[in-house]
C-alpha positions in Angstrom: 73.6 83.9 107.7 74.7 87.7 108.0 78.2 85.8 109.6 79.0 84.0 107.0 78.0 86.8 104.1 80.6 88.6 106.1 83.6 86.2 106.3 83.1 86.0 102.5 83.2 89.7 102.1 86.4 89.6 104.5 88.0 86.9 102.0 87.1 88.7 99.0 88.1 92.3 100.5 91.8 90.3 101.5 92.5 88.7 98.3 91.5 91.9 96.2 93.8 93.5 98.6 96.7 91.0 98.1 95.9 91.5 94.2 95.9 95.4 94.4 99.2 95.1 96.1 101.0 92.5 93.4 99.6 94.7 90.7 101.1 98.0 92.0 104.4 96.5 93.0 105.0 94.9 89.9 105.2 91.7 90.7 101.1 90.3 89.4 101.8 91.9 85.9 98.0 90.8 84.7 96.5 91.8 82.8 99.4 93.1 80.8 97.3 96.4 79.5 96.2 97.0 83.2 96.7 100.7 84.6 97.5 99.5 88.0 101.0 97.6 87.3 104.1 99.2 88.9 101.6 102.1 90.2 102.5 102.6 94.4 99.4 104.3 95.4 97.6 100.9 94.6 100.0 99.3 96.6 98.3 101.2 99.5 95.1 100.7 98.7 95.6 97.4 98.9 96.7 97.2 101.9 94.3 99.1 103.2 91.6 96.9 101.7 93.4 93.7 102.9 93.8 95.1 106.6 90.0 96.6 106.5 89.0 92.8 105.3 90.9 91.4 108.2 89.2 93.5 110.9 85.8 93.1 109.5 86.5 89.1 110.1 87.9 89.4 113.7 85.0 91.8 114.6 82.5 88.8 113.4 84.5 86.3 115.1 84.5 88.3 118.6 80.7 88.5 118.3 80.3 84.9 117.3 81.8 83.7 120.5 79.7 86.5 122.4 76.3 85.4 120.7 
């Protein structure tokens, strides 16, 4: 149960990451009124978030196949 309530919080941290990123970049211009849009440091953040949602999900994977 804890496995699965963490692949979903991987997913979720990847695409709010992939959002984050679009948003800051310029390129996901929505909401129109958002602060975000064609702001860089979000474009970090979002990275960061997406990479920090792709570790969480290989570290549940390796101790799936270990447990």
């Amino acid at each position: 149960m804890w496995r699965t309530i963490g692949y979903v919080l991987g997913v979720f941290m990847i695409i709010f990451g992939l959002i984050w990123i679009g948003q800051g970049s310029g390129y996901f211009p929505y909401p129109a009124s958002s602060f975000m849009i064609a702001q860089k440091i979000w474009v970090l953040w979002g990275a960061i978030l997406a990479v920090a949602g792709i570790v969480m999900m290989v570290i549940i994977s390796r101790l799936r196949r270990r447990g």
